[in-house]
N, C-alpha and C positions, 0 to 999 in steps of 0.2 A: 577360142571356141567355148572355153567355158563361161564367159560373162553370157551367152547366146543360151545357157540353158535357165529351164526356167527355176527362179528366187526369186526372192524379196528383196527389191532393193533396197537399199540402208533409210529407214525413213529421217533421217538429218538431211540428204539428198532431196527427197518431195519438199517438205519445207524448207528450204532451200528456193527451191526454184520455185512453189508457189509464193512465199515471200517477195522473193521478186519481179513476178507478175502484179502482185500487189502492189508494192512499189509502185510500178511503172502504170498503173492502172491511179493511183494517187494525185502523180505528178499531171494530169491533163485530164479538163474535162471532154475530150471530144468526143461524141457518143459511138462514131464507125471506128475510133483504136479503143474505146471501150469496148462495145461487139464484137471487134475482133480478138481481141484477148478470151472474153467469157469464150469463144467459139475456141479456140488456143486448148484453154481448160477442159473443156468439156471432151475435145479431141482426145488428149489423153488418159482423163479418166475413161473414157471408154475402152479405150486400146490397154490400158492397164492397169487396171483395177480387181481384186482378187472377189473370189465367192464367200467374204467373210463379212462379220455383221458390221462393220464399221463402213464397208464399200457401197454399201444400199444407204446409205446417208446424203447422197450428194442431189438427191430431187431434192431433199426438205429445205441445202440451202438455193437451192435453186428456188423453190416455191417462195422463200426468205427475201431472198434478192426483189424478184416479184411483187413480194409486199410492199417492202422498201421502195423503189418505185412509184408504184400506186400512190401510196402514203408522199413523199414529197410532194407530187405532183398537187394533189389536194390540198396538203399546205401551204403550196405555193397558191393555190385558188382560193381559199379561204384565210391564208393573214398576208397574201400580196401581190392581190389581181392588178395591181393597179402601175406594172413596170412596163414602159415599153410606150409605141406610138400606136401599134396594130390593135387595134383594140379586138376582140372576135367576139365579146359579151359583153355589155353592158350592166349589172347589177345595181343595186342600192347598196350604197355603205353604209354601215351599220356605226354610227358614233359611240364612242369612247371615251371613257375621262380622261384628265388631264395628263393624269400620274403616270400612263403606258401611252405615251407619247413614242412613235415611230412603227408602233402597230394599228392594221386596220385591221376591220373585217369587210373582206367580200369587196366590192368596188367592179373598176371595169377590169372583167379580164383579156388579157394581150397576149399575144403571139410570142412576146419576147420572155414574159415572165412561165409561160408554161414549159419556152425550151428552156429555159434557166433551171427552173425545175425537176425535167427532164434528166439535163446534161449532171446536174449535180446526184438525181437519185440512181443512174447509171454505174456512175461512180463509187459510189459505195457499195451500190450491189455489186459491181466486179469484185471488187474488195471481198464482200465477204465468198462469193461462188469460188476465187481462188486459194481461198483459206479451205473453205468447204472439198474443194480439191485435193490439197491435200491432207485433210481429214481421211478421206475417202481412200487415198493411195496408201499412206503411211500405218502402218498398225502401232497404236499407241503405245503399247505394251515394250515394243522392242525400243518403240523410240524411249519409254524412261528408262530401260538399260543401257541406254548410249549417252545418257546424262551425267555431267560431271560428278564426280562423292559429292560434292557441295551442295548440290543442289536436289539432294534425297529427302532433304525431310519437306519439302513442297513437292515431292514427284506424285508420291500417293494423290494427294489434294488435285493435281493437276491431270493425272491419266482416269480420275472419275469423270473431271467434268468434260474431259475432251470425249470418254467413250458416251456419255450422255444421250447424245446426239445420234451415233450409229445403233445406240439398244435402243432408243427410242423407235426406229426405224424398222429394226427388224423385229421387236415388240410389237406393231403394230402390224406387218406383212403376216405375224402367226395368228394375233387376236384376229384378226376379220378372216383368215382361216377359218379358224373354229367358229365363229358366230355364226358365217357360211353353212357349214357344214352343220350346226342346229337351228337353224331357222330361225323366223321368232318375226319382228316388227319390221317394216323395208323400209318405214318414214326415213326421211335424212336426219332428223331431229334425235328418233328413236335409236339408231345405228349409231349415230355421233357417243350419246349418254352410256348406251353398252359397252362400247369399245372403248370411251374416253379413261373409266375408271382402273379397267383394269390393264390397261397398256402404261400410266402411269408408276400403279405398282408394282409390274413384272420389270422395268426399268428401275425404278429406284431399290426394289429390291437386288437384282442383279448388282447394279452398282455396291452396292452392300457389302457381298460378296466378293466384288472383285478388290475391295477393301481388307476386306478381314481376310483374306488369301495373300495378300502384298504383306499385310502388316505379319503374318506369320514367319514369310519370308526374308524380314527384318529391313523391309522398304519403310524409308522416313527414319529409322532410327538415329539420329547425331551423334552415339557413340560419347567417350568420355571428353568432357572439356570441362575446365577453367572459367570460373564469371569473364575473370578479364580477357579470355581469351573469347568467349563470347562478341561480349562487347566491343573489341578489335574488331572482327570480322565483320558484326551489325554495322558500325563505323562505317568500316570502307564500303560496304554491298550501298549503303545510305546516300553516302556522299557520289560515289560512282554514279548510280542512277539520278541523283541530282544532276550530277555533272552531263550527261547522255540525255536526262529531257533539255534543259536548260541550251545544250547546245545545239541538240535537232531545231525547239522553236525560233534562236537565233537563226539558224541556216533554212526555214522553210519561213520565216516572216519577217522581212525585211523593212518592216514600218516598227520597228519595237523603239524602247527609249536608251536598249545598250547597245553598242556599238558593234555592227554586225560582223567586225572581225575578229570577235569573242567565240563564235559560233562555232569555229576549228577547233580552236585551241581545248576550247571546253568539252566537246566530243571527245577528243582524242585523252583527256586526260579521263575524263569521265570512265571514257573505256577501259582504259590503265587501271585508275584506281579499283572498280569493278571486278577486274581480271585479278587482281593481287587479293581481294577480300573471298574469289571463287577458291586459288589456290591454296590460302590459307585457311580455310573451310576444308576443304578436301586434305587437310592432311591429317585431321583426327579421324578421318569417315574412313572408313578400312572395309571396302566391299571386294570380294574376288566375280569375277564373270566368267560365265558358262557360255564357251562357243560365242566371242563376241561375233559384231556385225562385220563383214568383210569392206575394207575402201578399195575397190575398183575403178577401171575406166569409166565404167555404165555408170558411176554415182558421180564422179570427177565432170563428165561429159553433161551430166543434169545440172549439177550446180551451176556449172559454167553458163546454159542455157537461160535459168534465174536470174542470174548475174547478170550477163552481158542485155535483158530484156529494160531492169532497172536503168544501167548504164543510157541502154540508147535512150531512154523517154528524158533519161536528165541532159542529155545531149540536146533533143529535140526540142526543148523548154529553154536552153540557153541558143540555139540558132534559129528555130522557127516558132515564136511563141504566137503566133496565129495559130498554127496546128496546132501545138498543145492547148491554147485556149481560145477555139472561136470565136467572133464575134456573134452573137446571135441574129445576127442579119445576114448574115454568109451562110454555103454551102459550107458543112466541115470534110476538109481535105485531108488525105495523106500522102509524105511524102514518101524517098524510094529507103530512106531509112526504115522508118516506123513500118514499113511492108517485108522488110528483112527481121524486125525484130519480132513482127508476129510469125514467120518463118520456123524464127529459131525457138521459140516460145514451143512450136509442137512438134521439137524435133526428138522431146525425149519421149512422146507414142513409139521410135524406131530404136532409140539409142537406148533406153532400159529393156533392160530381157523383159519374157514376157511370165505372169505373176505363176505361181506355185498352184494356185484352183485348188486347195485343200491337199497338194503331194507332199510327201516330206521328203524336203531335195538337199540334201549336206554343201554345206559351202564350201 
């Protein structure tokens, strides 16, 4: 009964699961399991989203998305109208010298290269709405309390840029308050210049602030160490994420010139080594915690949700790789999978309690 009252869920649970919409929004272009995921997203932020300034963030990446969009689509029109049989415009192309050989400008545009365009800025706008997601769910704040010792003296660095976004947001819902509220030019030009200056500064200010209040708190501090104990730990954090890009591009690119059953081995060690240079980080880092974050069902039950949405799309790419990448001549289909994985994708709108709205609720 008590996960059913209302808290905050653990934000490692929302990114978690938007992670994994991510994911699954990566592995396939097709534009209706694209739409269905951002519709996924957007379902839950609505259902569960708190009245705090980081929750009012989620139009900008939505507007973001948007752009993105827009923008490929025109890139595709502008350096490569000319893919495809369907022609639907005819332009002049614009010659080129020799030296940028495989770029045009302008040519005929086709029906094929606009969905390609399409299908790929789709893509990325999922990507970023589901990050934006949980942006919007997660409070930044609790999430650097839940971060390893180790990795404190990048938390400051990393809970400015992430609140960024949400004070920008709600910086700007106050500023055109108040311009409102004094009148003055109605131009769009005029309104844009008024608001633009000082909605920057009351955000980077703020940020400021939420800096020199961490740093009093003794966030970021490394505590005492040793050069060579330094250097150990640099070491391994180095080679780890060597080893974890190195092996993601082996296992997501399969034309490379190393031998793609590298791809395992070196993730996994990658990860190893990584997790050995976190521990031995965090054992000079001596932080105590106030009332940590509670692990329940509701957070158990989301992650799973994240999880199991990646799982299915890398399933659907190894048995149906039509659906994951249509042809651009075909209708794009889904099958009874990917219609269960968008399912499960909004099932944490019911299985997280519902948000705090400014109450102070003891866990």
């Amino acid at each position: 009964m008590s996960g059913r009252l209302p808290r905050d869920l653990h934000p490692v649970a929302w990114w978690t699961w938007a992670v994994g919409l991510a994911a699954g929004a990566s592995l396939s272009t097709n534009p209706v399991w694209m739409v269905m995921l951002v519709g996924a997203a957007t379902v839950v932020v609505l259902a569960r989203r708190s009245d705090q300034p980081w929750a009012r963030s989620f139009r900008l990446y939505c507007l973001l998305a948007l752009v993105i969009v827009v923008l490929r689509v025109v890139f595709r029109i502008v350096f490569g109208g000319g893919v495809g049989d369907t022609v639907l415009v005819e332009l002049p192309e614009i010659p080129l010298p020799g030296f940028v050989m495989g770029i045009q400008l302008f040519g005929d545009i086709t029906l094929e290269s606009l969905l390609a365009g399409l299908y790929d800025g789709l893509r990325l706008a999922a990507i970023v709405i589901c990050i934006g997601a949980a942006n919007s769910l997660a409070n930044p704040k609790r999430l650097l309390k839940s971060l390893p010792p180790a990795l404190y003296e990048i938390g400051t660095a990393m809970v400015i840029a992430v609140t960024m976004v949400p004070q920008l947001a709600d910086s700007v819902r106050r500023v055109r308050r108040a311009q409102a509220l004094r009148g003055g030019a109605s131009g769009r030009v005029s309104r844009l210049r008024r608001v633009l200056v000082p909605v920057l500064e009351d955000a980077f200010d703020r940020s400021l602030r939420l800096a020199a209040g961490m740093d009093t708190r003794g966030y970021g501090r490394s505590g005492d160490a040793t050069p060579r104990q330094r250097r150990l730990t640099g070491a391994l954090m180095l080679a780890g994420l060597c080893g974890i890009c190195l092996g993601s591009y082996l296992g997501l690119d399969q034309s490379t010139a190393l031998p793609v059953s590298w791809g395992r081995p070196l993730l996994l060690g990658g990860l190893a080594v990584a997790i050995g240079g976190i521990v031995a980080a965090g054992r000079r880092v001596h932080r105590s915690r106030y009332r940590p974050d509670p692990w329940r069902w509701p957070e158990l039950s989301v992650i799973a949700c994240g999880l199991a949405v990646a799982v299915a799309a890398q399933r659907i790419t190894q048995v149906s790789p039509t659906i994951a990448y249509p042809p651009l001549t075909a209708v794009p289909t889904l099958d009874v999978l990917a219609l269960v994985a968008v399912a499960v994708a909004v099932l944490p709108a019911v299985l997280a309690p519902p948000p705090t709205m400014g109450l102070v609720v003891k866990s």
